[in-house]
PQR file with spaces between the fields and no chain letter, atoms N, CA, C, O and H, PARSE charges and radii, in Angstrom:
ATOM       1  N    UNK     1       9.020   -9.354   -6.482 -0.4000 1.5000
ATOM       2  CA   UNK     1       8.003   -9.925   -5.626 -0.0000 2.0000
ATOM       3  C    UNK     1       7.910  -11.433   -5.841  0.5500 1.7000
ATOM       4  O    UNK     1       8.016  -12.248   -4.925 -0.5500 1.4000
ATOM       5  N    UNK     2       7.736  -11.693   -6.918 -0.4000 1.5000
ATOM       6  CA   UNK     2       8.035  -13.390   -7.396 -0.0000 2.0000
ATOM       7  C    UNK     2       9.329  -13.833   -6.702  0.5500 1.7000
ATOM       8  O    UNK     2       9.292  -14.735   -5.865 -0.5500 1.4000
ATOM       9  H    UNK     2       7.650  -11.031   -7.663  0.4000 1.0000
ATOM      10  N    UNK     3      10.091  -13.421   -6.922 -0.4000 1.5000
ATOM      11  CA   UNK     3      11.495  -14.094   -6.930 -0.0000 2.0000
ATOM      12  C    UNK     3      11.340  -13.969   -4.874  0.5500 1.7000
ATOM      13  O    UNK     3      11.890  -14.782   -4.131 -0.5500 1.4000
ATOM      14  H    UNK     3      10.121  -12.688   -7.602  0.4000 1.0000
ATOM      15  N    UNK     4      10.493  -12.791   -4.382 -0.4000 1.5000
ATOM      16  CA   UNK     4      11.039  -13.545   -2.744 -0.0000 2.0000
ATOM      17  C    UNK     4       9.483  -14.262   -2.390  0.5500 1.7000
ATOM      18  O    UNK     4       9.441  -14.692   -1.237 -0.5500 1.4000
ATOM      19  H    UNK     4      10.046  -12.131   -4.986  0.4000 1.0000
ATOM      20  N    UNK     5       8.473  -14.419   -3.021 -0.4000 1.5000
ATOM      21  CA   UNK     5       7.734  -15.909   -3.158 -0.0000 2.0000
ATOM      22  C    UNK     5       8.117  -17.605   -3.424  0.5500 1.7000
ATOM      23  O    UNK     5       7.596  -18.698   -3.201 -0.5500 1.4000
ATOM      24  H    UNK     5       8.507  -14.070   -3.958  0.4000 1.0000
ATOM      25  N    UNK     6       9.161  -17.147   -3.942 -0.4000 1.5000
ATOM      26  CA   UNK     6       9.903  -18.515   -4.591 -0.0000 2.0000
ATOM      27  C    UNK     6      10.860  -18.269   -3.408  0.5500 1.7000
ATOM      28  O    UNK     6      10.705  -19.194   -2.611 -0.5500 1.4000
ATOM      29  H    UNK     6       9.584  -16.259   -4.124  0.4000 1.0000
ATOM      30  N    UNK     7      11.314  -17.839   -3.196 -0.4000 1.5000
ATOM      31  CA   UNK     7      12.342  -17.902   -1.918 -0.0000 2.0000
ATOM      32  C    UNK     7      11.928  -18.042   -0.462  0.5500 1.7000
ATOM      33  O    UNK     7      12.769  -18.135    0.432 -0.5500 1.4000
ATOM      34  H    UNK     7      11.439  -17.088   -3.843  0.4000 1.0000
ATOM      35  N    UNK     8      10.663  -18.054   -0.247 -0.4000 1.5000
ATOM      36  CA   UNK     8       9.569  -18.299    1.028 -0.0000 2.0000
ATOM      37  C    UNK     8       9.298  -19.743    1.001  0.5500 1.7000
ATOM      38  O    UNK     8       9.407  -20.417    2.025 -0.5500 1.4000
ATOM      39  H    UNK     8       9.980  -17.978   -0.973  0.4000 1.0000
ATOM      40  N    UNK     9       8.898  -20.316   -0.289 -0.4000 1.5000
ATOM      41  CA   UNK     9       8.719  -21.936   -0.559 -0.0000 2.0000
ATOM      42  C    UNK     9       9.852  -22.649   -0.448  0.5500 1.7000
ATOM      43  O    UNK     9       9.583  -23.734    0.066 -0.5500 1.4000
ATOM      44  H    UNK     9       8.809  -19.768   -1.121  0.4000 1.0000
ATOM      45  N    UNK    10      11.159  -22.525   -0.728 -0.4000 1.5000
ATOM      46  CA   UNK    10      11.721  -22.762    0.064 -0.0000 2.0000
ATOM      47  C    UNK    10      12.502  -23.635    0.984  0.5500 1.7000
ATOM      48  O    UNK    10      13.572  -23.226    0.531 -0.5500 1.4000
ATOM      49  H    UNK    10      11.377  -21.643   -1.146  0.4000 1.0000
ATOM      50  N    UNK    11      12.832  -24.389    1.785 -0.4000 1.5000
ATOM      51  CA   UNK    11      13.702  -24.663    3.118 -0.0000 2.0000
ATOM      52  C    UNK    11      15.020  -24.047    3.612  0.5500 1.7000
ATOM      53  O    UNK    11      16.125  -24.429    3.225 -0.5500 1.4000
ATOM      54  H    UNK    11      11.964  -24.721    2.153  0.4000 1.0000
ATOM      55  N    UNK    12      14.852  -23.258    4.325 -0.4000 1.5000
ATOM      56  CA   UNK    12      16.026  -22.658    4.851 -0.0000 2.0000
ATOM      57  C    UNK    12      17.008  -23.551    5.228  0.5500 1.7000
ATOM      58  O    UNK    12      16.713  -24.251    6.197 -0.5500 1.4000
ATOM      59  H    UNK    12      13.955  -22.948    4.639  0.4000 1.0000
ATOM      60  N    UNK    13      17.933  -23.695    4.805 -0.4000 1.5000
ATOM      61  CA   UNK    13      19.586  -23.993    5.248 -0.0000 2.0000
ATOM      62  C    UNK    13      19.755  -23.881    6.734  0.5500 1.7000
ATOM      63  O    UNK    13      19.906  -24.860    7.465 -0.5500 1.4000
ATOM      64  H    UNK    13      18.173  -23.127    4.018  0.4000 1.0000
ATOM      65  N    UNK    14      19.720  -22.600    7.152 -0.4000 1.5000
ATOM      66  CA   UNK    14      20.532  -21.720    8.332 -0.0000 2.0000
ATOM      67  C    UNK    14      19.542  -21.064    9.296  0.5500 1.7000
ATOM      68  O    UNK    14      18.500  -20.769    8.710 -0.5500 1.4000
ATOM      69  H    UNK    14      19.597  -21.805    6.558  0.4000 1.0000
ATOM      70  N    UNK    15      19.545  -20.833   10.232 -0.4000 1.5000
ATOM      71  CA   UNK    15      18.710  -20.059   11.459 -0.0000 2.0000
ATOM      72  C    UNK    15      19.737  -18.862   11.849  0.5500 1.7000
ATOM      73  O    UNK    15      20.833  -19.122   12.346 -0.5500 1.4000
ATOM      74  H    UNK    15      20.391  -21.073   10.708  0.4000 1.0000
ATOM      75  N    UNK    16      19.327  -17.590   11.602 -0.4000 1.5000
ATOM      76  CA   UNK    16      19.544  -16.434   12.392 -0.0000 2.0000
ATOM      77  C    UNK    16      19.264  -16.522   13.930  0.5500 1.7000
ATOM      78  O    UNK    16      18.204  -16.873   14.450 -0.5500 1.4000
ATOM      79  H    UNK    16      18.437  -17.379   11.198  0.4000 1.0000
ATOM      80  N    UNK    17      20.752  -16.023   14.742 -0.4000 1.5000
ATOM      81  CA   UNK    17      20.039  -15.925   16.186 -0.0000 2.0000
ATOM      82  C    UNK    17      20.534  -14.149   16.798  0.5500 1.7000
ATOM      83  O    UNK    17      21.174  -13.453   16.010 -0.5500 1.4000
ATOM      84  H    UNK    17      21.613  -15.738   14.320  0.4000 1.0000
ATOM      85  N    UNK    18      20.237  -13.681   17.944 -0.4000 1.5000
ATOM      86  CA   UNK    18      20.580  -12.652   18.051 -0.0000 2.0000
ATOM      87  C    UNK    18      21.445  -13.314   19.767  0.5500 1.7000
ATOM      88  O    UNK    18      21.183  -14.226   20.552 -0.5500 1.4000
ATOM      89  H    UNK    18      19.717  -14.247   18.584  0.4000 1.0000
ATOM      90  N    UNK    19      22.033  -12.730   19.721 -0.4000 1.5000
ATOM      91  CA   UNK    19      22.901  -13.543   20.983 -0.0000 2.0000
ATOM      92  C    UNK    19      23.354  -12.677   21.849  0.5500 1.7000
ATOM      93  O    UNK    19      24.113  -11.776   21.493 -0.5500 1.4000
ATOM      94  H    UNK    19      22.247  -11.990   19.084  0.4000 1.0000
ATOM      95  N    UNK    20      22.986  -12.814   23.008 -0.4000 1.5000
ATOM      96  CA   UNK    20      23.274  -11.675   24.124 -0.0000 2.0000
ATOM      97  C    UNK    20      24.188  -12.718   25.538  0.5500 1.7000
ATOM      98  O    UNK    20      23.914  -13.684   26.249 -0.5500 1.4000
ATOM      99  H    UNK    20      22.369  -13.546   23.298  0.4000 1.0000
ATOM     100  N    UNK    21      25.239  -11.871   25.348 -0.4000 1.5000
ATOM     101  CA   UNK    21      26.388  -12.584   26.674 -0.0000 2.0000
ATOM     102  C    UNK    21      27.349  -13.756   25.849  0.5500 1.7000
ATOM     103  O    UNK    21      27.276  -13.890   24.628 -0.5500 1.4000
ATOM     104  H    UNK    21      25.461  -11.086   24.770  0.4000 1.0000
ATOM     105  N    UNK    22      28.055  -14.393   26.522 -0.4000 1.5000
ATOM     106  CA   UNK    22      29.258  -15.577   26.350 -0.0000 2.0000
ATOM     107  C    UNK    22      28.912  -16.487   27.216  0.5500 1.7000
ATOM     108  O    UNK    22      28.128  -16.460   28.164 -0.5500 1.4000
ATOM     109  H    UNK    22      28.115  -14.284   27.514  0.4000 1.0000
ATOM     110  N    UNK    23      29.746  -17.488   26.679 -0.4000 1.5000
ATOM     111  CA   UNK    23      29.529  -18.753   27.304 -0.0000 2.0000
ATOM     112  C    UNK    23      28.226  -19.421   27.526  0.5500 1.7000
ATOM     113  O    UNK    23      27.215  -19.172   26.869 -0.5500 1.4000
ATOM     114  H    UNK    23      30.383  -17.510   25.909  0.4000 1.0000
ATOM     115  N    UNK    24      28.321  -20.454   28.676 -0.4000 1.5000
ATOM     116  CA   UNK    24      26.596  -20.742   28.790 -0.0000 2.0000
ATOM     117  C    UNK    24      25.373  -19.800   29.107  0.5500 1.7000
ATOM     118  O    UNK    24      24.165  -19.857   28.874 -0.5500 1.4000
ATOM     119  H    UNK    24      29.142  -20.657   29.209  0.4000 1.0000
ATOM     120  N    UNK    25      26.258  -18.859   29.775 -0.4000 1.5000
ATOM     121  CA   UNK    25      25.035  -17.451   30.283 -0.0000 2.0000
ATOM     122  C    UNK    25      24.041  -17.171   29.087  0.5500 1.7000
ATOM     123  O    UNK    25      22.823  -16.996   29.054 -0.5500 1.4000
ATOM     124  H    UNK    25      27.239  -18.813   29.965  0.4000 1.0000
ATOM     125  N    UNK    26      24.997  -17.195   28.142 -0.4000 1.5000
ATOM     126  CA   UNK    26      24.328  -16.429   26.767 -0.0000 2.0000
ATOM     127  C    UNK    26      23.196  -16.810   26.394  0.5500 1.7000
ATOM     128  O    UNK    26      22.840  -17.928   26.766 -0.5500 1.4000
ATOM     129  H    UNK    26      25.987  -17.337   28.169  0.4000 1.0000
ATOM     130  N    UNK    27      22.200  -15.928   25.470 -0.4000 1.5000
ATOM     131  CA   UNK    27      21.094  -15.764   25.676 -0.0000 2.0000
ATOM     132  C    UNK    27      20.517  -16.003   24.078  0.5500 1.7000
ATOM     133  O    UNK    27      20.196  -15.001   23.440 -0.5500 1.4000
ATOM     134  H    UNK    27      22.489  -15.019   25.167  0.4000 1.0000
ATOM     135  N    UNK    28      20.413  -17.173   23.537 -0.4000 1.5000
ATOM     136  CA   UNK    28      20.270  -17.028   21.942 -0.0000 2.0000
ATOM     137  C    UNK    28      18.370  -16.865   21.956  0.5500 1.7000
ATOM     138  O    UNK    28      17.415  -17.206   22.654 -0.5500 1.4000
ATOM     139  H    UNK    28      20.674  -17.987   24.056  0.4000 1.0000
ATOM     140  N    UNK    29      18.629  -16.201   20.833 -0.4000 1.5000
ATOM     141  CA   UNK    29      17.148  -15.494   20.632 -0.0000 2.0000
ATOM     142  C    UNK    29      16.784  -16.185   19.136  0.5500 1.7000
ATOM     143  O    UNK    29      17.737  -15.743   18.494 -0.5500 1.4000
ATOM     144  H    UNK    29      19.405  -15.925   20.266  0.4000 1.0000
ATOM     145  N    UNK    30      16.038  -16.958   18.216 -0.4000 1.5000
ATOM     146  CA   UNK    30      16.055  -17.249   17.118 -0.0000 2.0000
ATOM     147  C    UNK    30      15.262  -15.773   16.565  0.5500 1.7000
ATOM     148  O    UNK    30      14.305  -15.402   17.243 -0.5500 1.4000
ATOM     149  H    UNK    30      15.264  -17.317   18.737  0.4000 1.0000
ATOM     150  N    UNK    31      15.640  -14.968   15.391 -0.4000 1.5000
ATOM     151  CA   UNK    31      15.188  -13.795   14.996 -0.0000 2.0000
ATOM     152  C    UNK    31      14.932  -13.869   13.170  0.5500 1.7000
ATOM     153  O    UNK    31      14.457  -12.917   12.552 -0.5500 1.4000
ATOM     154  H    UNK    31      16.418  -15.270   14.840  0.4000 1.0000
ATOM     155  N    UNK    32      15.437  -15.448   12.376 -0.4000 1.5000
ATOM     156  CA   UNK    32      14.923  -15.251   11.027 -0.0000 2.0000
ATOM     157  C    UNK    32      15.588  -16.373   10.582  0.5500 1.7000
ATOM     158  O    UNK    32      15.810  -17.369   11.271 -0.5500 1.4000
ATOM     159  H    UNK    32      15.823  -16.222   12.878  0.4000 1.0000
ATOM     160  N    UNK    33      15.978  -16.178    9.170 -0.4000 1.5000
ATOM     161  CA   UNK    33      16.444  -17.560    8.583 -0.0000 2.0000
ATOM     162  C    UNK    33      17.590  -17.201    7.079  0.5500 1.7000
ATOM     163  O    UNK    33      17.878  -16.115    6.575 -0.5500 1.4000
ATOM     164  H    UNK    33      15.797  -15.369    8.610  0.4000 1.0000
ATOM     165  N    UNK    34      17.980  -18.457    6.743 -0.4000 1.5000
ATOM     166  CA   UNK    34      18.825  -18.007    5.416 -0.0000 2.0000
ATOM     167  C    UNK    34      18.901  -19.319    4.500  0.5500 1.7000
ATOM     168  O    UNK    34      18.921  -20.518    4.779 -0.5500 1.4000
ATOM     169  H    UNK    34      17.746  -19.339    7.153  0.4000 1.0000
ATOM     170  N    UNK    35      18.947  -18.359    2.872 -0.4000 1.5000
ATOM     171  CA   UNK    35      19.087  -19.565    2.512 -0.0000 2.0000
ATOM     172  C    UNK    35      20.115  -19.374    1.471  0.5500 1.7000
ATOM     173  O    UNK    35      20.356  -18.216    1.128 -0.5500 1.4000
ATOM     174  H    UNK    35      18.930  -17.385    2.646  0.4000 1.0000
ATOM     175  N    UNK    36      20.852  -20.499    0.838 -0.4000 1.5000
ATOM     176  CA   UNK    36      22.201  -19.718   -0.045 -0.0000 2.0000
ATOM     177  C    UNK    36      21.591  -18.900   -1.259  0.5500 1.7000
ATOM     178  O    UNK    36      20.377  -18.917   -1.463 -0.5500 1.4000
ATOM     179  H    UNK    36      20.656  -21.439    1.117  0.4000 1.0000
ATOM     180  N    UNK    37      22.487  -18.167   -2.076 -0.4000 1.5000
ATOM     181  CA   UNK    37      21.995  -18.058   -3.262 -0.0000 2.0000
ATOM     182  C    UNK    37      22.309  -18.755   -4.402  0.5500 1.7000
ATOM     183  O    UNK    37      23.169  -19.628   -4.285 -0.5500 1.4000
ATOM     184  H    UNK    37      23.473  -18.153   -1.911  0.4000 1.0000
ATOM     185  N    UNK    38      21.833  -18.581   -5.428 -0.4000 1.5000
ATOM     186  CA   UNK    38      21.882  -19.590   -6.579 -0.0000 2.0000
ATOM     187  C    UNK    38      23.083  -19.892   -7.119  0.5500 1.7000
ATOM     188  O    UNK    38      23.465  -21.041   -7.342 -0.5500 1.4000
ATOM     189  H    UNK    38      21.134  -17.873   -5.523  0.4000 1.0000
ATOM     190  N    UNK    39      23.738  -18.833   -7.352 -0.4000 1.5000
ATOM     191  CA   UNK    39      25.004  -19.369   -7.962 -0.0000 2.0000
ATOM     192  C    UNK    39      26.080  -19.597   -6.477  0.5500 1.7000
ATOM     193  O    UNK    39      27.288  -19.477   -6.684 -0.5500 1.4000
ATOM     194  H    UNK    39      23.428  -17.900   -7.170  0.4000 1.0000
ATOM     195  N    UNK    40      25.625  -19.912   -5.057 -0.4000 1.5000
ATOM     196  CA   UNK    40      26.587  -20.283   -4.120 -0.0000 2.0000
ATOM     197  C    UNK    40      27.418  -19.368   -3.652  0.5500 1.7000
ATOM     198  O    UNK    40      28.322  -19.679   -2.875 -0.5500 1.4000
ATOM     199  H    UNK    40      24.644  -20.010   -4.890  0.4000 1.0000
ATOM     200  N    UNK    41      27.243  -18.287   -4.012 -0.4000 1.5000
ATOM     201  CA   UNK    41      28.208  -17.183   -3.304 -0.0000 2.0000
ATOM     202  C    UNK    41      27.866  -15.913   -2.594  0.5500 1.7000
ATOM     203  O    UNK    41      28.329  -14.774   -2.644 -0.5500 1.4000
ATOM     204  H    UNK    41      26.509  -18.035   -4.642  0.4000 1.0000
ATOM     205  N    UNK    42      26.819  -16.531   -1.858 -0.4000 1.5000
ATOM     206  CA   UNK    42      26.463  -15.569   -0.052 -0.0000 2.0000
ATOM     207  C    UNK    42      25.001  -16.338    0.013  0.5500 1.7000
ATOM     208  O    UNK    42      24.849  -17.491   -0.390 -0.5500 1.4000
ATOM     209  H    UNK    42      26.442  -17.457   -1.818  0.4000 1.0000
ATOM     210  N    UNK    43      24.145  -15.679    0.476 -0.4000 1.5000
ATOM     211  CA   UNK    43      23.184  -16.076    1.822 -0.0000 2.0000
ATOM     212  C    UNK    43      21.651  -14.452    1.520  0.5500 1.7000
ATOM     213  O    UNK    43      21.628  -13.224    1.605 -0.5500 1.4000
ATOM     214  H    UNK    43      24.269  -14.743    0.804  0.4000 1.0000
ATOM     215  N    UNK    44      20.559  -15.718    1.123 -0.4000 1.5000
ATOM     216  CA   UNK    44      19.515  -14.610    1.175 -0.0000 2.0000
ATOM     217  C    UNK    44      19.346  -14.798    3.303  0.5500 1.7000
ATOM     218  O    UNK    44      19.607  -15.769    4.012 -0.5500 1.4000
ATOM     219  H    UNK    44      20.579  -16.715    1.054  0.4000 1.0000
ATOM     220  N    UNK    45      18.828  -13.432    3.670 -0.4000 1.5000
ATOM     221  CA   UNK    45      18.307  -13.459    4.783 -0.0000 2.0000
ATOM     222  C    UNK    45      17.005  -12.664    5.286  0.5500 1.7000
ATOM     223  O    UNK    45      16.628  -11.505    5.111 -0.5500 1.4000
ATOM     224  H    UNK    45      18.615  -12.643    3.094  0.4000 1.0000
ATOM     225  N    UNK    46      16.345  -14.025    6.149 -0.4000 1.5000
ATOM     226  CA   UNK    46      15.043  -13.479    5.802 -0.0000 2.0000
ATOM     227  C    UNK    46      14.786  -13.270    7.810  0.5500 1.7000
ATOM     228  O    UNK    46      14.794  -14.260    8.542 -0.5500 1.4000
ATOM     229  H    UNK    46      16.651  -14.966    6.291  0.4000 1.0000
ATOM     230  N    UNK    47      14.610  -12.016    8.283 -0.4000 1.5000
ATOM     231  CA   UNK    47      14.529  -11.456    9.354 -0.0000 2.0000
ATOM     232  C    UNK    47      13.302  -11.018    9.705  0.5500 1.7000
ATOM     233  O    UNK    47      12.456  -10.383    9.076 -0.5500 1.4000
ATOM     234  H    UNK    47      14.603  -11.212    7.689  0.4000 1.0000
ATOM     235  N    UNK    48      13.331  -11.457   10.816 -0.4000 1.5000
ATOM     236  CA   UNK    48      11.744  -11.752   11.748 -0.0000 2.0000
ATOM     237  C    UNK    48      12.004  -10.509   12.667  0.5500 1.7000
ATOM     238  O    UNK    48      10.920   -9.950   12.835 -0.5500 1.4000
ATOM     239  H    UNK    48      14.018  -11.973   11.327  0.4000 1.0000
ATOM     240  N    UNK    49      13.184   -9.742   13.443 -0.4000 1.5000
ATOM     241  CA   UNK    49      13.735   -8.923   14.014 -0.0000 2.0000
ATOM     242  C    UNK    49      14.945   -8.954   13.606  0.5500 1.7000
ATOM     243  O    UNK    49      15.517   -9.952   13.166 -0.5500 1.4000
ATOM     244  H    UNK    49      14.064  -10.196   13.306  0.4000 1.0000
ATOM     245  N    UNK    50      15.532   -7.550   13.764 -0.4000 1.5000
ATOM     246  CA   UNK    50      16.448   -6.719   13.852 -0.0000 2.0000
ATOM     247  C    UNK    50      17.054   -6.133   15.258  0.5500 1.7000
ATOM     248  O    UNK    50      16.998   -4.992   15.717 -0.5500 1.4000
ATOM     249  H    UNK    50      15.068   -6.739   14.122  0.4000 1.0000
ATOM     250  N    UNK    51      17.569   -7.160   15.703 -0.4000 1.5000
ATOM     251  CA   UNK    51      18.695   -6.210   17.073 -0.0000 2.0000
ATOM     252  C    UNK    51      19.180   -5.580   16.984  0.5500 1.7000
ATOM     253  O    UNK    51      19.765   -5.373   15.921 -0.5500 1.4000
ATOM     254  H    UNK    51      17.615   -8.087   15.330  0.4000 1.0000
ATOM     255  N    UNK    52      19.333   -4.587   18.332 -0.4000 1.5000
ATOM     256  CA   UNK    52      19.938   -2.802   18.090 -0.0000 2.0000
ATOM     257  C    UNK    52      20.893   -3.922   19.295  0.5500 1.7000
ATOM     258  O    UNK    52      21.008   -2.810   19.809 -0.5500 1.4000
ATOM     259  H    UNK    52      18.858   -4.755   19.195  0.4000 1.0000
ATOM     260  N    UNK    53      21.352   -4.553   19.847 -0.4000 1.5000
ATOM     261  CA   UNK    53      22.048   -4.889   20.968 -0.0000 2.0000
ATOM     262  C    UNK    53      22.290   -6.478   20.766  0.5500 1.7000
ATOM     263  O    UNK    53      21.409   -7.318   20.583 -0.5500 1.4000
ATOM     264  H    UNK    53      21.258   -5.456   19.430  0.4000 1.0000
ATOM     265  N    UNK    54      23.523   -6.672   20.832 -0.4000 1.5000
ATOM     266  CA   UNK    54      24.437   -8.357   21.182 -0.0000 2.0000
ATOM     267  C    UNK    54      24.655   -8.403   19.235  0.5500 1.7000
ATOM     268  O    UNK    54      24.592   -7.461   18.446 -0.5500 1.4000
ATOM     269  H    UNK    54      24.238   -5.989   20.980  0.4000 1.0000
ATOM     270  N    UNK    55      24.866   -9.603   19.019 -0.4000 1.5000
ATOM     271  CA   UNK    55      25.097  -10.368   17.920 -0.0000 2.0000
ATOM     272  C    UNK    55      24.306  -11.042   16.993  0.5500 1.7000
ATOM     273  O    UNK    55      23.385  -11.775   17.353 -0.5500 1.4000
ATOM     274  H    UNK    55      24.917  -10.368   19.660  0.4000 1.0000
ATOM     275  N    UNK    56      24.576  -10.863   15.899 -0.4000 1.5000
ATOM     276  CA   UNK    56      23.753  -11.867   14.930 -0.0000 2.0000
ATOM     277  C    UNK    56      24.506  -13.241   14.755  0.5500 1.7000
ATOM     278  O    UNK    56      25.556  -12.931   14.192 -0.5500 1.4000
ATOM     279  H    UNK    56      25.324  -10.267   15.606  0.4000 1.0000
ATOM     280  N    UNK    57      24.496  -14.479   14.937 -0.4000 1.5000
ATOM     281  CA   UNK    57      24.999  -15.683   14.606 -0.0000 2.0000
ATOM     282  C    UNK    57      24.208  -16.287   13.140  0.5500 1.7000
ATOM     283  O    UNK    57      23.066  -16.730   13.257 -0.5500 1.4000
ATOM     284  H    UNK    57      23.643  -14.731   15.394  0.4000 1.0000
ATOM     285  N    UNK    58      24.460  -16.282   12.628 -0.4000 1.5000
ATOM     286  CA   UNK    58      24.250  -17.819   11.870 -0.0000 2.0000
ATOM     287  C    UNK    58      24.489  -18.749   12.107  0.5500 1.7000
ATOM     288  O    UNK    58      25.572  -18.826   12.688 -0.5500 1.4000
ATOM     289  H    UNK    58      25.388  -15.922   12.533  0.4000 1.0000
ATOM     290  N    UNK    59      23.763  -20.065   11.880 -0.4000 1.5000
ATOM     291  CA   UNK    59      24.306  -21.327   12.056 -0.0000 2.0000
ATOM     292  C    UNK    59      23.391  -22.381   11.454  0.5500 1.7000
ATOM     293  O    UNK    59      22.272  -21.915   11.241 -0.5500 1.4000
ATOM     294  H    UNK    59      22.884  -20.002   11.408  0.4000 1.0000
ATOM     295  N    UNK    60      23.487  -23.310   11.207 -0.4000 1.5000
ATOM     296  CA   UNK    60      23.199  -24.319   10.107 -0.0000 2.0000
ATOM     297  C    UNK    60      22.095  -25.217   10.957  0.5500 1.7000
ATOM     298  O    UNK    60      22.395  -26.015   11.844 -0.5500 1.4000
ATOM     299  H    UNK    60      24.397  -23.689   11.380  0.4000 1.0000
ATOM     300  N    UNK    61      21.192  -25.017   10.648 -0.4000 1.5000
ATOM     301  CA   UNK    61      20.128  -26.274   10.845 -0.0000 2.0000
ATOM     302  C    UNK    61      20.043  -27.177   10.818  0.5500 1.7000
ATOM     303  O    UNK    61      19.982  -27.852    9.791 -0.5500 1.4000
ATOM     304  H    UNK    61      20.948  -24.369    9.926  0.4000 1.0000
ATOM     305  N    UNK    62      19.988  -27.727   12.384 -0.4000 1.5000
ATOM     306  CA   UNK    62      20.269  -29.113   12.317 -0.0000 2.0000
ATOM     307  C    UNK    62      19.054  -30.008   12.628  0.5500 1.7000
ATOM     308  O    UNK    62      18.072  -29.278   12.489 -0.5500 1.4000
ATOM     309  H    UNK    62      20.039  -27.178   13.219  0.4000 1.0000
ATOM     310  N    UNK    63      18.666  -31.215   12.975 -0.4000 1.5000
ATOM     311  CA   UNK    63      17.381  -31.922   13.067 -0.0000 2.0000
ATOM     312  C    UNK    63      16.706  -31.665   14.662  0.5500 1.7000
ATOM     313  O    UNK    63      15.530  -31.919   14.924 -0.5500 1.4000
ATOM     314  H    UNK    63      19.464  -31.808   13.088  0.4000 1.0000
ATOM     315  N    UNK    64      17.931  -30.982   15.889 -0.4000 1.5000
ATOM     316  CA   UNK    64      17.406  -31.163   16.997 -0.0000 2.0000
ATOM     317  C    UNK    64      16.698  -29.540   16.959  0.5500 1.7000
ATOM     318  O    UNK    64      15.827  -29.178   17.750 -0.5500 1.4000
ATOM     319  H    UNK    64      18.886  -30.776   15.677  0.4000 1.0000
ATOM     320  N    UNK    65      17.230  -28.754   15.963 -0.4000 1.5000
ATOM     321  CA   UNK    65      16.377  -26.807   15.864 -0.0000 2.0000
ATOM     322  C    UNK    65      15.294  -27.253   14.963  0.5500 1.7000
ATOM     323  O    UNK    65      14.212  -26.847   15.386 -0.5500 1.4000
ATOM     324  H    UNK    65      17.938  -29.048   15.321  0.4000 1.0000
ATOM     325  N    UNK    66      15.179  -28.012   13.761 -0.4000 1.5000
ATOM     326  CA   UNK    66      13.765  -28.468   13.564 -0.0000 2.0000
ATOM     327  C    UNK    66      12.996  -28.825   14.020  0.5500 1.7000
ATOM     328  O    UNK    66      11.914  -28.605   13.475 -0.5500 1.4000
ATOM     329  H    UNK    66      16.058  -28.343   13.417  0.4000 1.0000
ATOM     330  N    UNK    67      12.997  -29.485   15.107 -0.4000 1.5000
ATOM     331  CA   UNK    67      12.208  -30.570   16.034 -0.0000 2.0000
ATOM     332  C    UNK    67      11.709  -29.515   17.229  0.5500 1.7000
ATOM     333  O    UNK    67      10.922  -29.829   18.122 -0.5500 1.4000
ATOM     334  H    UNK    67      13.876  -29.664   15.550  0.4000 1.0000
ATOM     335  N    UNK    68      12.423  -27.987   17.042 -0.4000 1.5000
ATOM     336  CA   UNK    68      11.633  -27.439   17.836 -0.0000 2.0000
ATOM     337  C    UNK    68      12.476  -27.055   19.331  0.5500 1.7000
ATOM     338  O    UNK    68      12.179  -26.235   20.200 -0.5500 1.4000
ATOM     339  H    UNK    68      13.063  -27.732   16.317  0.4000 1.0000
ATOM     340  N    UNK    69      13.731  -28.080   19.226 -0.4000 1.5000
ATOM     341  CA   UNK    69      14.853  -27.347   20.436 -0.0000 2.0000
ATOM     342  C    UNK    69      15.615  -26.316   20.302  0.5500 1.7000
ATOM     343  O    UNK    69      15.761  -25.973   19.128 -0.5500 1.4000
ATOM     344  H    UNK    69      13.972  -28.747   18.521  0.4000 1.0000
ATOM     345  N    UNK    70      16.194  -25.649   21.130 -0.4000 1.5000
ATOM     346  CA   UNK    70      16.718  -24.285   21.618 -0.0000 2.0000
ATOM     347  C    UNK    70      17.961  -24.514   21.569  0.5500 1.7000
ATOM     348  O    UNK    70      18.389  -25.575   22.022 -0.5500 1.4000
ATOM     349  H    UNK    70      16.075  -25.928   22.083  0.4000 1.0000
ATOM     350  N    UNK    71      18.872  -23.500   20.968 -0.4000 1.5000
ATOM     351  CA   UNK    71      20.129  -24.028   20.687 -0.0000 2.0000
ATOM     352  C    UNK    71      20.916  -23.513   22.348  0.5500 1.7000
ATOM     353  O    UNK    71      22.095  -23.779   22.581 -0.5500 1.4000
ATOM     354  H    UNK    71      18.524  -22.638   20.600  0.4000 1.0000
């Protein structure tokens, strides 16, 4: 319980998206977040939803998804 308190405080690295379709059609959904683990070898993930349908993406947080834009 501590250890995912300390992992809530925090700044996530990465944004989870759930992604429905290709190309520009596609439909990104933001659904949670990630952050590495300590010794650098994988990714805590912290999920707001769970899709039964399309894709999970990861991708790295950049200043224009902080600021509140839509990838």
């Amino acid at each position: 319980m501590a250890q995912q308190q300390a992992l809530l405080r925090r700044k996530p690295t990465h944004r989870l998206y759930r992604v429905q379709g290709d190309g520009s059609s596609a439909i990104w959904t933001p659904i949670g977040a990630a952050w590495p683990n300590k010794d650098g070898a994988g990714f805590n993930l912290s999920c707001d939803a769970v899709p039964l349908t399309g894709r999970i993406v990861m991708r790295v947080i950049t200043e224009r998804e902080e600021g509140g834009g839509q990838r």
